[in-house]
C-alpha positions as CSV (number, residue, x, y, z in Angstrom):
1,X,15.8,21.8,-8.1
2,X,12.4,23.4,-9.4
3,X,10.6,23.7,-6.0
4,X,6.5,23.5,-6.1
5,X,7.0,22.4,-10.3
6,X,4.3,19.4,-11.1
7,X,5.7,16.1,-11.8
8,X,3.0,13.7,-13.0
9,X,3.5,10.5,-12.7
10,X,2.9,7.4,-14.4
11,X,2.4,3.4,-13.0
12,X,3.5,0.7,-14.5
13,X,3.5,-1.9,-12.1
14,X,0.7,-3.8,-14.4
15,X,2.8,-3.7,-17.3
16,X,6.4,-4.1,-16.8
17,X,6.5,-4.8,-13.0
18,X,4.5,-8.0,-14.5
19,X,7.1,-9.1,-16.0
20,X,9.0,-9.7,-12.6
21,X,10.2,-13.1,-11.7
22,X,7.4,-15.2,-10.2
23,X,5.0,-12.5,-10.2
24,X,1.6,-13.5,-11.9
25,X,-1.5,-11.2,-11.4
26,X,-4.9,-12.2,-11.4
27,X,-7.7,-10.4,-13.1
28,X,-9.0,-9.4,-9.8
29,X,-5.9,-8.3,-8.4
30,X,-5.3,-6.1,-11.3
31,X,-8.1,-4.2,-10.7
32,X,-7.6,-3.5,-7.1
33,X,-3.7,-2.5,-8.0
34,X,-5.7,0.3,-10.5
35,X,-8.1,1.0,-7.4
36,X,-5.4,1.5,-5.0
37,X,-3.3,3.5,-7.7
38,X,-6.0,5.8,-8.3
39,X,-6.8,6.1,-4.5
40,X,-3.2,7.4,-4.5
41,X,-4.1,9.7,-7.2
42,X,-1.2,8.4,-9.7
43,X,-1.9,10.2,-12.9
44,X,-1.3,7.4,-15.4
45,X,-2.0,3.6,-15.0
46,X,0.1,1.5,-17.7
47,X,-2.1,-2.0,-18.3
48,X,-0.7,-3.6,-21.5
49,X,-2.3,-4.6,-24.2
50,X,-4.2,-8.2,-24.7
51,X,-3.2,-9.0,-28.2
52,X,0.1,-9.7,-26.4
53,X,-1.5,-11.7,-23.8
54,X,-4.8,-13.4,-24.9
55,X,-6.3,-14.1,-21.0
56,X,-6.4,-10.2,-20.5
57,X,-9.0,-9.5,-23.2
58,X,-11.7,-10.4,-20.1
59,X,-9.7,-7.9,-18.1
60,X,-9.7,-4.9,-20.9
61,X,-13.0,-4.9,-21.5
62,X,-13.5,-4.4,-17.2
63,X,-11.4,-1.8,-17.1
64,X,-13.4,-0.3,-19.8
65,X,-16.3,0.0,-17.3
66,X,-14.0,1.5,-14.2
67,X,-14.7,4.6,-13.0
68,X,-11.8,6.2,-11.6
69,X,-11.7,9.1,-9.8
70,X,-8.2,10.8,-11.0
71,X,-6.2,7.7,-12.6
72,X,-6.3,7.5,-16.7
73,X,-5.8,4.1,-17.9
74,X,-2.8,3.8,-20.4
75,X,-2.6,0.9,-23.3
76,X,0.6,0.0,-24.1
77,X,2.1,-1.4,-27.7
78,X,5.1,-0.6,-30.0
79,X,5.2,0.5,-33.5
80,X,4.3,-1.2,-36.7
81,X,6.3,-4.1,-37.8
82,X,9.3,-3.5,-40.5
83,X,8.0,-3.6,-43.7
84,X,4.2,-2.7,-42.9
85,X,1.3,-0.3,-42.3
86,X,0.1,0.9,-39.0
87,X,-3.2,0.2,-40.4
88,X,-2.2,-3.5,-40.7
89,X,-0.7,-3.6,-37.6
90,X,-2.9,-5.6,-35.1
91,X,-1.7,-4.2,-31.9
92,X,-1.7,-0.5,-33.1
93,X,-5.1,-1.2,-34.5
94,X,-6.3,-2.0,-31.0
95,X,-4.8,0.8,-29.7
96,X,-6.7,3.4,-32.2
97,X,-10.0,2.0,-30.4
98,X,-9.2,1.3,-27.0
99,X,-8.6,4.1,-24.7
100,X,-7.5,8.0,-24.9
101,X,-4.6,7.5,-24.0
102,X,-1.6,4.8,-25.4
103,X,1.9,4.4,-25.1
104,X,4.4,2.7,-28.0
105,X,7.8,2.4,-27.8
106,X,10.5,2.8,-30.9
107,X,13.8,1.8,-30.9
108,X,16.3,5.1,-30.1
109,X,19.4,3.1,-30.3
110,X,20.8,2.2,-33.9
111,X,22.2,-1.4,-32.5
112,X,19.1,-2.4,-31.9
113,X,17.6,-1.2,-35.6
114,X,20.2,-3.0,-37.2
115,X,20.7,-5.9,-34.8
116,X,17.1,-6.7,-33.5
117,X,14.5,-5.0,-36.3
118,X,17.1,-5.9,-38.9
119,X,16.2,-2.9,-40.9
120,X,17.8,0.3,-41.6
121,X,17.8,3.1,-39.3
122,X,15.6,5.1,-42.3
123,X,12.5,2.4,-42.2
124,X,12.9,2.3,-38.2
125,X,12.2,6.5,-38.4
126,X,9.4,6.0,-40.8
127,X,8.1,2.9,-38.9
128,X,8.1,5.6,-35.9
129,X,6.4,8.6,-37.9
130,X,4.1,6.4,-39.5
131,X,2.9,4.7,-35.7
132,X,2.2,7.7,-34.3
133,X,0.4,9.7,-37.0
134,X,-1.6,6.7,-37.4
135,X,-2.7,7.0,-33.6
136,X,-2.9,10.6,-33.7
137,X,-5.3,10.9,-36.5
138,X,-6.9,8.2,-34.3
139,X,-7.9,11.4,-31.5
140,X,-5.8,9.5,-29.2
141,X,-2.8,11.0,-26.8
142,X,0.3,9.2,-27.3
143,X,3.3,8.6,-25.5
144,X,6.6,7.4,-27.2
145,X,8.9,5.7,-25.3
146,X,12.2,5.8,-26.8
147,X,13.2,2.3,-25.9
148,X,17.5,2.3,-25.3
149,X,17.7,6.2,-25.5
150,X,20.3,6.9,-22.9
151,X,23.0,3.6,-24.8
152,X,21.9,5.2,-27.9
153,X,23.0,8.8,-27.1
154,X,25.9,7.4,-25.5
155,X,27.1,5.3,-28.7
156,X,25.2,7.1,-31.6
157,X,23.7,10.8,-30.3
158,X,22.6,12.0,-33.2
159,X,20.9,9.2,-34.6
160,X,18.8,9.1,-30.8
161,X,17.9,12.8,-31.6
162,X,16.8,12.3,-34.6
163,X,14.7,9.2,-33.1
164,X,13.1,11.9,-30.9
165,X,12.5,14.6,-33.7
166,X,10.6,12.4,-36.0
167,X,7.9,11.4,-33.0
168,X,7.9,14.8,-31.8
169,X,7.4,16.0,-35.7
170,X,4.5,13.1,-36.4
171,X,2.4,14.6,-32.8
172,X,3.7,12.3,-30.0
173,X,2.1,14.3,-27.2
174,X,5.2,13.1,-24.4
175,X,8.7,11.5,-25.3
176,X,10.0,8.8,-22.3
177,X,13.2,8.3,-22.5
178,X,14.2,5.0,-21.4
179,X,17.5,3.7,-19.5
180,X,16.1,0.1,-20.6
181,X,19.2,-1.6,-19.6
182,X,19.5,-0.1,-16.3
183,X,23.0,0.7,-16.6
184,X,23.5,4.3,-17.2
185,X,24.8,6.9,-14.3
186,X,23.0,9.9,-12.8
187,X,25.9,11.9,-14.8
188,X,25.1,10.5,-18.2
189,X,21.6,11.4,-17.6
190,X,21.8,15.3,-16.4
191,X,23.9,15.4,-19.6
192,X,21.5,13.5,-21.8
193,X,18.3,15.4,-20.7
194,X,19.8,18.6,-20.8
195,X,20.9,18.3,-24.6
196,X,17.4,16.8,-25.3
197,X,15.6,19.9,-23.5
198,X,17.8,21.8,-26.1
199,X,16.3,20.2,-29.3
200,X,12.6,18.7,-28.3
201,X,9.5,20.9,-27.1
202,X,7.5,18.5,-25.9
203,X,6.8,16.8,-22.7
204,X,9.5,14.7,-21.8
205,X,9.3,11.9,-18.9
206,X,12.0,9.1,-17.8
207,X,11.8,5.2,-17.4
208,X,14.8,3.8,-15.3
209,X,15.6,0.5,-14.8
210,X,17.5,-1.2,-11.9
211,X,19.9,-3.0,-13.1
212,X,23.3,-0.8,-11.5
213,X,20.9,0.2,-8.3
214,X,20.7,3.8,-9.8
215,X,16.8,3.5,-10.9
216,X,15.6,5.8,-8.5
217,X,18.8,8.3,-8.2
218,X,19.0,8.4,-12.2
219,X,15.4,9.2,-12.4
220,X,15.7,12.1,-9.9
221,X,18.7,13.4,-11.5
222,X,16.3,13.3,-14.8
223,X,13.8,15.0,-12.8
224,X,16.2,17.9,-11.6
225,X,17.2,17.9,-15.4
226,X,13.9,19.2,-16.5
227,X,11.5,15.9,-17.4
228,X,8.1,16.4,-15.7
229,X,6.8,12.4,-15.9
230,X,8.3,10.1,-14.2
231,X,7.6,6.5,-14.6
232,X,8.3,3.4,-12.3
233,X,6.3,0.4,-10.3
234,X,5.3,0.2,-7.0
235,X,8.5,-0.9,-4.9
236,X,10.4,-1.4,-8.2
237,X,9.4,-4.7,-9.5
238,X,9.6,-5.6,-13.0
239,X,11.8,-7.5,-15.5
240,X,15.3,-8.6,-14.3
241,X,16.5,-6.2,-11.3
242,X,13.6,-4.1,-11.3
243,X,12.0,-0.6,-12.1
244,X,12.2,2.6,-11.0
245,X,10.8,2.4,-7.1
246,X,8.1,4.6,-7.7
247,X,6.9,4.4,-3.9
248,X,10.5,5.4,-3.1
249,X,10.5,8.3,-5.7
250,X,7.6,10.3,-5.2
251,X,8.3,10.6,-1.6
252,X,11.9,11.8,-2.8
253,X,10.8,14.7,-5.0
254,X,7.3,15.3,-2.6
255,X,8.6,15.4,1.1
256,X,12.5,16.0,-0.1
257,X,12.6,18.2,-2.6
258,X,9.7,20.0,-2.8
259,X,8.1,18.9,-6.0
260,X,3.8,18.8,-6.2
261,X,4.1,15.5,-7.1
262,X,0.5,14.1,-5.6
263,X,-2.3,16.0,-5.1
264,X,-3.6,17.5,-1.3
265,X,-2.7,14.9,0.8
266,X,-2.8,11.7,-1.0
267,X,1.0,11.2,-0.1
268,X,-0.5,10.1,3.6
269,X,-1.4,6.8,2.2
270,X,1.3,5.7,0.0
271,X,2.7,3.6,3.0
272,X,-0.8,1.9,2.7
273,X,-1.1,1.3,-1.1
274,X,3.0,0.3,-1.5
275,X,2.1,-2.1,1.1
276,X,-1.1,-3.4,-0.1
277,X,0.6,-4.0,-3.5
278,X,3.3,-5.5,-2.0
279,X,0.8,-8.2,-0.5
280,X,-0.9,-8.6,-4.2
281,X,2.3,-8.8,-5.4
282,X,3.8,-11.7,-3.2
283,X,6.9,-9.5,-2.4
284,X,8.7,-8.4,1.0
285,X,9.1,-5.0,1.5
286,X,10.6,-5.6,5.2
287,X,13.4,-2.6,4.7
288,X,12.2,-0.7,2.1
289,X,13.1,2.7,2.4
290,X,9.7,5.5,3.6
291,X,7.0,2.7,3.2
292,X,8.4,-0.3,5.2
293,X,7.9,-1.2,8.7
294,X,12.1,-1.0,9.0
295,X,12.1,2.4,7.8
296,X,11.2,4.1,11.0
297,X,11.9,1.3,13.2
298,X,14.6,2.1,16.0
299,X,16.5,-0.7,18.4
300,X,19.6,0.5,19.6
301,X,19.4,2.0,23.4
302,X,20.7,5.2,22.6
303,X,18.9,5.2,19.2
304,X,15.5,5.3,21.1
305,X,16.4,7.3,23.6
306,X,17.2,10.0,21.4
307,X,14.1,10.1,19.1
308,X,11.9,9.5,22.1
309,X,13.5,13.1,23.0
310,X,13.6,14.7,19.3
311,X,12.6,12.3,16.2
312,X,14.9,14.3,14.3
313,X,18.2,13.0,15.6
314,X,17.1,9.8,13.8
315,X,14.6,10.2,11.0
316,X,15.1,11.7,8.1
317,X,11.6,12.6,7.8
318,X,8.0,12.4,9.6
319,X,6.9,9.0,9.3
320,X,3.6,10.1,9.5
321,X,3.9,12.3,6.5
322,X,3.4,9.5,4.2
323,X,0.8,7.3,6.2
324,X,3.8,5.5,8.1
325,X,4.9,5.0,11.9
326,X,7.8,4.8,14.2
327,X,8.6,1.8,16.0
328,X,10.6,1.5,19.0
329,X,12.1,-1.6,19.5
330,X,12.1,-4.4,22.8
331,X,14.9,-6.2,22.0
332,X,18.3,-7.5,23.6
333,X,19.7,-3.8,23.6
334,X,16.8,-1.6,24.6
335,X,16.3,-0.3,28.1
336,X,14.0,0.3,30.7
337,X,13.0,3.5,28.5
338,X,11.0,1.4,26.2
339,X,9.5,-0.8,28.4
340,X,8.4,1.5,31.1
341,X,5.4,3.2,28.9
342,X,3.8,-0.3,28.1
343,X,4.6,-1.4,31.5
344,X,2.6,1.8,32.8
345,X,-0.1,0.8,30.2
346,X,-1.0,-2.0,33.0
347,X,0.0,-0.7,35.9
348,X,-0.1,3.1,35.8
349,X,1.7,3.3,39.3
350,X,4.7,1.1,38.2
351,X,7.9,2.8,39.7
352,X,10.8,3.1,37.0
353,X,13.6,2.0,40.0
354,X,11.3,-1.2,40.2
355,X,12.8,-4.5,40.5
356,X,9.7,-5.3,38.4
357,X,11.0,-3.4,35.8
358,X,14.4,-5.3,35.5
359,X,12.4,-8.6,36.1
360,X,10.2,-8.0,33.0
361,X,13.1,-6.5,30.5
362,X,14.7,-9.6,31.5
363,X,11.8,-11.7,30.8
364,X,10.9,-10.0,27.7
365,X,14.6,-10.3,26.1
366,X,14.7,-13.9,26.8
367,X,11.4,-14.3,24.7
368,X,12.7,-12.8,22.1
369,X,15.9,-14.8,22.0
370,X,13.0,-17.5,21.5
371,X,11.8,-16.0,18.2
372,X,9.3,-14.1,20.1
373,X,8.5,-10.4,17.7
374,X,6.9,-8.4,20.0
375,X,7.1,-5.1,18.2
376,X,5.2,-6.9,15.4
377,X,2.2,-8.1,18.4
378,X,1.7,-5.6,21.0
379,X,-1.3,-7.4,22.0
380,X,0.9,-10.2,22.7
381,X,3.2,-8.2,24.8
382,X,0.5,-6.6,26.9
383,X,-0.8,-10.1,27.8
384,X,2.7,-11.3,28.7
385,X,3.5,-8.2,31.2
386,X,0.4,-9.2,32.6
387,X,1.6,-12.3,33.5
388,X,4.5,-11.3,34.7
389,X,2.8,-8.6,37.0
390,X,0.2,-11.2,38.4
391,X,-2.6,-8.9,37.0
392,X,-3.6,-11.6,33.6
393,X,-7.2,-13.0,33.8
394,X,-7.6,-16.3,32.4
395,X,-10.9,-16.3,30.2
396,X,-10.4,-19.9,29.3
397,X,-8.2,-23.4,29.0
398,X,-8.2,-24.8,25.5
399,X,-8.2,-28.7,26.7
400,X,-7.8,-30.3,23.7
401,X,-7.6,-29.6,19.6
402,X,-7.1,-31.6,16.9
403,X,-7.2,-30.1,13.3
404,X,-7.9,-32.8,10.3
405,X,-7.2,-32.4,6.8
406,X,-8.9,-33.9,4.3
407,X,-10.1,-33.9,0.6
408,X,-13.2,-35.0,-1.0
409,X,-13.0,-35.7,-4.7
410,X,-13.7,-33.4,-7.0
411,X,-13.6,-30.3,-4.1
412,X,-11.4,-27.9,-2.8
413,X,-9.4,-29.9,0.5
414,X,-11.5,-28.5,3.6
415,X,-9.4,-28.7,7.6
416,X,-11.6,-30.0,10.0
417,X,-11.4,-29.1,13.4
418,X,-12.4,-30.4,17.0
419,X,-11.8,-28.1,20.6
420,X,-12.8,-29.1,24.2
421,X,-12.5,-25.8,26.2
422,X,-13.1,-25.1,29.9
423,X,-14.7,-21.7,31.4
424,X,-14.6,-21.9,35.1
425,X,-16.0,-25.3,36.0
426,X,-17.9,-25.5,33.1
427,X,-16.8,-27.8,29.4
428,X,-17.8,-27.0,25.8
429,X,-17.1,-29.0,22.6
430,X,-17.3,-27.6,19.3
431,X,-16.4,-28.6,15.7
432,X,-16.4,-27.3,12.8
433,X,-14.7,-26.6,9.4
434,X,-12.3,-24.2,7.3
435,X,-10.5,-23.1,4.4
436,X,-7.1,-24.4,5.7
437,X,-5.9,-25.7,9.2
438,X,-5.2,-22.4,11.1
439,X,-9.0,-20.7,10.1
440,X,-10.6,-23.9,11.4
441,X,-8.9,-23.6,15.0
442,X,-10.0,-20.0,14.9
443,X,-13.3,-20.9,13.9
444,X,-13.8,-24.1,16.4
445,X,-12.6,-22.2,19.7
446,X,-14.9,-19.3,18.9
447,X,-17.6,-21.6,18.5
448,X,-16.9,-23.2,21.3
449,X,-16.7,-20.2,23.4
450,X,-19.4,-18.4,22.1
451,X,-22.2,-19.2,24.8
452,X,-19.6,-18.0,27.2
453,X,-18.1,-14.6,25.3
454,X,-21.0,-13.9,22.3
455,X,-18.7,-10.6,21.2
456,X,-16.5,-13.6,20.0
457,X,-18.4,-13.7,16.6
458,X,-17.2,-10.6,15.5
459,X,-13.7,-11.8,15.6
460,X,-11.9,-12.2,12.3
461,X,-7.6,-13.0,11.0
462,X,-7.1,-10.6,8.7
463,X,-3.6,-11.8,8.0
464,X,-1.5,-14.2,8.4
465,X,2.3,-14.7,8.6
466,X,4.6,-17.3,8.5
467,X,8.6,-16.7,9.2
468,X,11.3,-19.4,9.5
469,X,13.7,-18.9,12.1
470,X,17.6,-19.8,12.0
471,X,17.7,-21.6,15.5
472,X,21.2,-22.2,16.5
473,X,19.9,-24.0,19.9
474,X,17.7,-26.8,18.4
475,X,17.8,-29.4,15.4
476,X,14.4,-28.0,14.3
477,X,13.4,-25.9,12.5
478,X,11.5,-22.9,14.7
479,X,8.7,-20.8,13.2
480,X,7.3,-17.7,14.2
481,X,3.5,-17.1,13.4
482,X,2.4,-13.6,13.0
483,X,-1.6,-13.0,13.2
484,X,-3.8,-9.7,12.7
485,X,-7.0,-9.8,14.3
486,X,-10.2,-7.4,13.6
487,X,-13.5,-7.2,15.8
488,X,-14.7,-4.4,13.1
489,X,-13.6,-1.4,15.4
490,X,-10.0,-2.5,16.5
491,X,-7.1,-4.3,15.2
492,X,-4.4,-6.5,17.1
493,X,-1.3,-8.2,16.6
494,X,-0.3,-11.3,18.2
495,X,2.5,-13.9,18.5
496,X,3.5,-17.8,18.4
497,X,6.6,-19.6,18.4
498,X,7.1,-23.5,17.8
499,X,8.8,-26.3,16.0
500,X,5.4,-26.8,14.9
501,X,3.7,-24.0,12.8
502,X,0.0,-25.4,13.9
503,X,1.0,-25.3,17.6
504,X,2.3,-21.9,16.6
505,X,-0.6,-20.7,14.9
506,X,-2.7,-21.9,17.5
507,X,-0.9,-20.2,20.5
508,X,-1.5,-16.9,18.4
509,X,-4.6,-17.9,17.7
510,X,-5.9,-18.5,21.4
511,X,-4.2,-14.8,22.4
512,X,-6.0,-13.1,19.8
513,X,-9.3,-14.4,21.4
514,X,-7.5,-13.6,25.1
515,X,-6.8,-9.7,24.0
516,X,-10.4,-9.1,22.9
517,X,-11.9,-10.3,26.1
518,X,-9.5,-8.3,27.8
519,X,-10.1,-5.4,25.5
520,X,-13.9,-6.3,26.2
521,X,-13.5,-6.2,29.8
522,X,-10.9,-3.4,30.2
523,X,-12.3,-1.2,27.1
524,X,-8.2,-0.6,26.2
525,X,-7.2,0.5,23.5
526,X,-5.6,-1.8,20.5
527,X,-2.9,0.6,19.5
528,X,0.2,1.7,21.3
């Protein structure tokens, strides 16, 4: 390994990881995946090219007006048609007035010249030349991706070397070579690399696919083999199995190897962007490795125990290094260890020997055997010790709800929702409307509250969760409701549980509005 050597690195989630299963970007959420990228400070952002896809073309010309502070946006194409001029060529002709920079691949692979292009492997060089020359003369900086390189050295190597002479001999600025099947092994590519290093001068960079698992190992093994771009998406999605991980792989060659990979200490939020982008992108990243909430999540007794003592005995790495945190675990198999610091959060004179102590871990496992996830909603679990301790306040009694859906025609289907709540000895009704059943009850009981608890209206869900439960004990079908909570200085996590995802929702909903009275009252803090 090349220790403190730059690796740039190159995005393209827009691009390829598009062309995931059930993935479908909106213009808007493309351009907050390029904010967040470039908040990260990846060095290349891959978006495409809209003569493939007409509904872009709005999206292009935005980008055009983006100013980003280190990203450089990256056009993407492939090289002129068999039998015709770049010149003629539409998608290399928007390339030549786009952007600085473009990418196009070429086939490196002589199955594919013969069994795809239908042309000979001569017209496939001069189709590459030609492309690239054309571009260059065009002031732009290309990158070729040599689309198959790693089956094409493997079954024709010196055809795939020439492949890569002629675009390094017509100006390409950086050769990827591409494992576009997502089949090769981290062997074949330390071998591969290292006789291309031999024969090409130029930048070289690596695109992995996912298709044997080995995206991210094969692209490190590149790495160590001398390429200095590394492309991927964030989390790996894309076509078929995936892309290279490239959440997975910077923190690989950054905090484990030693590579400058981003710059100062960007790396500290690439927990926050890979899970922002996971949002966008509809996918779960529950136990992904560095940027999940599994990743530093410990349950086991013992496990606990021993990282509350030294985090090295089981973490591979700080957490915190790249914008991430540990969790430890209530569950059926944790001890009095983990409860007795949120236990002393209440009650500072709580005595570990307590039969309180017992009593509550008791409590607290049989909760969860309900679907209760109260590592996911502290704010939750705080409330409940409460309880059990006889030290919880009750602000309010929610008396009655009903939620109403409804559509008018021609408009968007509103919820409508009604609340009686009591305060003492005193009633309030309120009704109101939202976007959806679970925003309405929020919005109804804060309305209805608000004459009693006015630092209600800066309450707002920030997110929202859903999870279906396998529960063995009933016929129905339990869900657990997840909700985040902001007041604009704090943010809280609680939990519901039902047969019934509004009766969930609502339970969640009404501790949410508990915890920042009590937060109000107490002035605690939201974080443990």
């Amino acid at each position: 390994m090349n220790e403190n050597k730059k690796i740039y690195t190159y995005d393209t989630t827009l691009r390829d990881g598009a062309q995931s299963e059930n993935i479908f970007f909106s213009q808007k959420e493309k351009i907050n995946i390029i904010r967040l990228l470039d908040s990260l400070g990846i060095d290349y952002i891959e978006i495409g090219n809209p003569i493939y896809n007409s509904y872009d073309k709005e999206f292009f010309d935005d980008v055009k007006e983006m100013d980003l502070i280190h990203s450089k946006i990256v056009a993407f194409g492939s090289t002129a048609r068999v039998g015709t001029a770049p010149e003629d060529d539409p998608v290399l002709s928007f390339l030549a007035s786009f952007t600085e920079h473009c990418a196009i691949f070429g086939k490196a692979w002589d199955l594919h010249v013969s069994d795809v292009l239908k042309t000979t492997k001569e017209e496939n060089l001069r189709l590459i030349r030609e492309s690239i020359k054309y571009l260059k003369d065009n002031g732009k900086y290309v990158f070729f991706d040599a689309e198959h390189f790693f089956d094409g050295w493997l079954n024709n190597p010196d055809y795939a070397l020439e492949v890569l002479l002629a675009a390094q001999n017509a100006g390409a600025d950086e050769i990827i070579l591409c494992d576009t099947n997502g089949g090769t092994f981290p062997d074949d590519i330390t071998r591969a690399v290292s006789d291309v290093k031999n024969k090409i001068s130029v930048k070289l960079g690596i695109h992995t696919h996912n298709d044997n698992g080995l995206a991210v190992a094969n692209a490190l093994f590149a790495v160590y083999a001398g390429v200095e771009n590394i492309q991927g998406t964030i989390n790996g999605i894309g076509e078929r199995c995936g892309n290279a991980n490239l959440s997975t792989l910077i923190a690989n060659l950054q905090i484990k190897s030693g590579y400058d990979v981003l710059d100062g200490e960007r790396i500290r939020s690439l927990t926050g962007v890979a899970q922002s982008v996971a949002k966008i992108s509809n996918v779960s990243v529950h136990d992904m490795p560095y940027i999940s909430t599994a990743a530093f999540t410990h349950k086991a007794g013992t496990h606990a125990d021993a990282v509350r003592k030294n985090p090295a005995t089981f973490e591979h790495i700080d957490p915190y290094s790249i914008g991430n945190k540990r969790t430890i675990l209530l569950s059926e198999i944790s001890g009095k260890n983990t409860l007795l610091p949120m236990l002393r959060r209440v009650d500072p004179n709580i005595d570990k020997d307590s039969d309180k102590v017992d009593s509550i871990l008791s409590a607290v496992r049989a909760k969860e055997a309900q679907g209760y996830h109260f590592e996911s909603a502290p704010a939750s679990l705080e409330l409940f010790i409460r309880k059990e301790l006889g030290l919880y306040r009750k602000y309010f009694v929610l008396d009655f709800y009903k939620v109403i859906n409804e559509a008018r025609a021609g408009e968007t289907g509103k919820s409508i929702a009604v609340a009686e709540v009591s305060v003492g000895n005193q009633k309030e009704m309120a009704a109101t409307d939202g976007d959806g059943p679970v925003l309405a009850i929020g919005k109804v009981l804060r309305k209805a509250l608000r004459e009693f608890y006015p630092t209600l209206d800066k309450v707002r869900l920030i997110n929202y969760e859903v999870q279906a439960m396998d529960n063995r004990s009933a016929t129905g079908a339990t869900v657990r409701v997840l909700i985040e909570s902001t007041d604009g200085k704090d943010i809280w996590s609680t939990v519901g549980v039902s047969i019934d995802i509004i009766h969930a929702s609502q339970a969640a909903l009404v501790e949410a509005i508990e915890y920042k009275l009590l937060k109000d009252e107490n002035e605690v803090s939201s974080h443990f």
